[in-house]
C-alpha positions as CSV (number, residue, x, y, z in Angstrom):
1,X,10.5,-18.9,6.3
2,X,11.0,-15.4,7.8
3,X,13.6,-14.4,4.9
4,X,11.2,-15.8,2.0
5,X,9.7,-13.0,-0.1
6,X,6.2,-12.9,-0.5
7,X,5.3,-12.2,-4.5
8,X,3.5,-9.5,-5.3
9,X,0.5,-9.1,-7.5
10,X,-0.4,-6.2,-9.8
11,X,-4.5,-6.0,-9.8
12,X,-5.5,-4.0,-13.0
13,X,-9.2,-3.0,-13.7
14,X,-10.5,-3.7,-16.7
15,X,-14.4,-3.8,-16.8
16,X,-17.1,-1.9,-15.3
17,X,-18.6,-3.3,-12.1
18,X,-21.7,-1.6,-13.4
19,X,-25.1,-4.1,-13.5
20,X,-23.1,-6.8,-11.3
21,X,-23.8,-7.4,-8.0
22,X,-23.3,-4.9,-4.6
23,X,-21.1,-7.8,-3.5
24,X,-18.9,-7.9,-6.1
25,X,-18.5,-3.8,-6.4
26,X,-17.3,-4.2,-3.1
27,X,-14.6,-6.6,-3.5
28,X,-13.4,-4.5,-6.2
29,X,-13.3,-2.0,-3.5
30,X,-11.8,-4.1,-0.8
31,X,-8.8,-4.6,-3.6
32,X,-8.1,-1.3,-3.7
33,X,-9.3,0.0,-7.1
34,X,-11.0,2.9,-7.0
35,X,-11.4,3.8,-11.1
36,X,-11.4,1.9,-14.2
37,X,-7.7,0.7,-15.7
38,X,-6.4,1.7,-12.0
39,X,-3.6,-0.6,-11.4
40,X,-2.8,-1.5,-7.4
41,X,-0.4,-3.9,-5.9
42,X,-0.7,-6.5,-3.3
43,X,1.2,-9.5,-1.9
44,X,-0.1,-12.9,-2.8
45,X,-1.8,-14.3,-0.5
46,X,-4.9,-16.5,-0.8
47,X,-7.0,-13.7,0.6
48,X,-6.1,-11.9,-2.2
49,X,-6.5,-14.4,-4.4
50,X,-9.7,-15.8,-3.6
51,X,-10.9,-11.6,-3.8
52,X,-9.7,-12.0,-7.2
53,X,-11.3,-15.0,-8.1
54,X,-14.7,-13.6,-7.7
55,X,-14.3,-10.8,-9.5
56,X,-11.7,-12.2,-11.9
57,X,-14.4,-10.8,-14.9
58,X,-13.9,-7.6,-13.9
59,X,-9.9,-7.4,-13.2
60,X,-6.4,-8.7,-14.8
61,X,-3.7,-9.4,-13.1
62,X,0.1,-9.6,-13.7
63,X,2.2,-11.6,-11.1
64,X,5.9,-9.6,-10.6
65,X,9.0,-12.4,-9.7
């Protein structure tokens, strides 16, 4: 398990947080995007994922081999 590669995740903001919740602007946050069509990359990992889910109107993502 120790030589298995995690995937990685490309996060890409797509839609203004603007008029959605202070909860939701933050997990936008959390993931690392600061401004609009800002693209960040993190391993996958159901942390992430689930951060993703809830704000999957606002982001796209891209999963990397």
């Amino acid at each position: 398990m120790a030589n298995k590669e995690a995937k990685a995740l490309k996060v890409k903001w797509v839609k203004s947080a603007i008029g959605y919740s202070v909860r939701q602007k933050n997990t936008v946050r959390a993931l690392g995007l600061r401004r609009l069509g800002q693209i960040v990359e993190h391993d996958d990992t159901p942390v992430i994922r689930g951060m993703i889910n809830k704000v999957s109107h606002l982001v796209q993502v891209v999963e990397e081999a």
